[in-house]
C-alpha positions in Angstrom: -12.0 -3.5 -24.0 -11.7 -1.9 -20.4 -9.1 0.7 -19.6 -6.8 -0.4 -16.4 -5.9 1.7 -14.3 -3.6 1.4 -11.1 -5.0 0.4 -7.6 -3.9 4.2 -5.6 -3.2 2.1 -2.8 -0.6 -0.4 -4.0 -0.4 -0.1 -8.0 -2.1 -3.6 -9.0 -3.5 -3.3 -11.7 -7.5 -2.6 -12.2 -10.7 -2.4 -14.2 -13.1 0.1 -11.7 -12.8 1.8 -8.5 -9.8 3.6 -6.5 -8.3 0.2 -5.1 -7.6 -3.7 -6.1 -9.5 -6.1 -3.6 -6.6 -6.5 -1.4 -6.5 -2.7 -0.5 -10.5 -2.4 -0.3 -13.0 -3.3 2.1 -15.9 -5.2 0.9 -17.8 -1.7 0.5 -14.8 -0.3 -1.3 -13.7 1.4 1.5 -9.7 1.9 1.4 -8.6 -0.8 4.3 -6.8 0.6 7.1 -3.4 1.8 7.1 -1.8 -0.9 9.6 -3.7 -3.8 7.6 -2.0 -3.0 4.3 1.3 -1.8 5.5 1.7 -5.5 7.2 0.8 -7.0 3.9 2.9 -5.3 2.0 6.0 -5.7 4.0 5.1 -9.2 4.0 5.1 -9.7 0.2 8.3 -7.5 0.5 9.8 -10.3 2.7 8.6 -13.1 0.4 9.7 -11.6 -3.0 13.1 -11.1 -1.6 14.1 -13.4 1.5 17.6 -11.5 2.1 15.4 -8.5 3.1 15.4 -7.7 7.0 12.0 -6.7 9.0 13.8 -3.1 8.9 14.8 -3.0 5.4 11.2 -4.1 4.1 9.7 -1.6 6.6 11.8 1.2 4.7 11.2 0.1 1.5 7.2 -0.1 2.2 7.2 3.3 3.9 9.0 4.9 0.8 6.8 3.2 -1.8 3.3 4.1 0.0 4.9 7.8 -0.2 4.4 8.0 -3.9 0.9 6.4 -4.1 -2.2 8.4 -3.7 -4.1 6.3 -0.8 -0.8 7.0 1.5 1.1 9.9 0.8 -1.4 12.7 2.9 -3.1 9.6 4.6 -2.2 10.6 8.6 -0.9 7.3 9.6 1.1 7.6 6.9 2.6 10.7 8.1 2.8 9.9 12.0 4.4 6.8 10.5 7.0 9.0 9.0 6.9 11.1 11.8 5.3 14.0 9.8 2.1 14.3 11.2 
């Protein structure tokens, strides 16, 4: 039986490699930030249909803080306005 592990881009869980298929290029490249901040406000928006634009943009930002792939990543940061 494989060990999972946690995709460091969005926590999904995994078998191999840094990141699931949604956060990875076809070469396992970590997708860009402005792809997968898009997509996960979007799954923010459908899990919880109450939540404003604004809202699910603050909740994405502070999530992709604590995750490996994002936290140093410099869109990230100039996102943040850290960088």
């Amino acid at each position: 039986m494989s060990d999972v592990k946690s995709c460091e881009s969005c926590t999904m869980p995994i078998e191999s490699g840094q990141y699931c298929g949604h956060c990875a290029e076809d070469n396992g490249d970590l997708k860009p930030f402005a792809d997968r901040f898009e997509n996960m406000i979007a799954w923010s928006m459908r899990q919880d249909s109450s939540l404003s634009r604004e809202s699910a943009e603050e909740q994405t930002l502070a999530f992709m803080g604590k995750l490996p792939a994002w936290r140093n990543h410099p869109d990230y940061l100039a996102r943040i306005g850290k960088a």
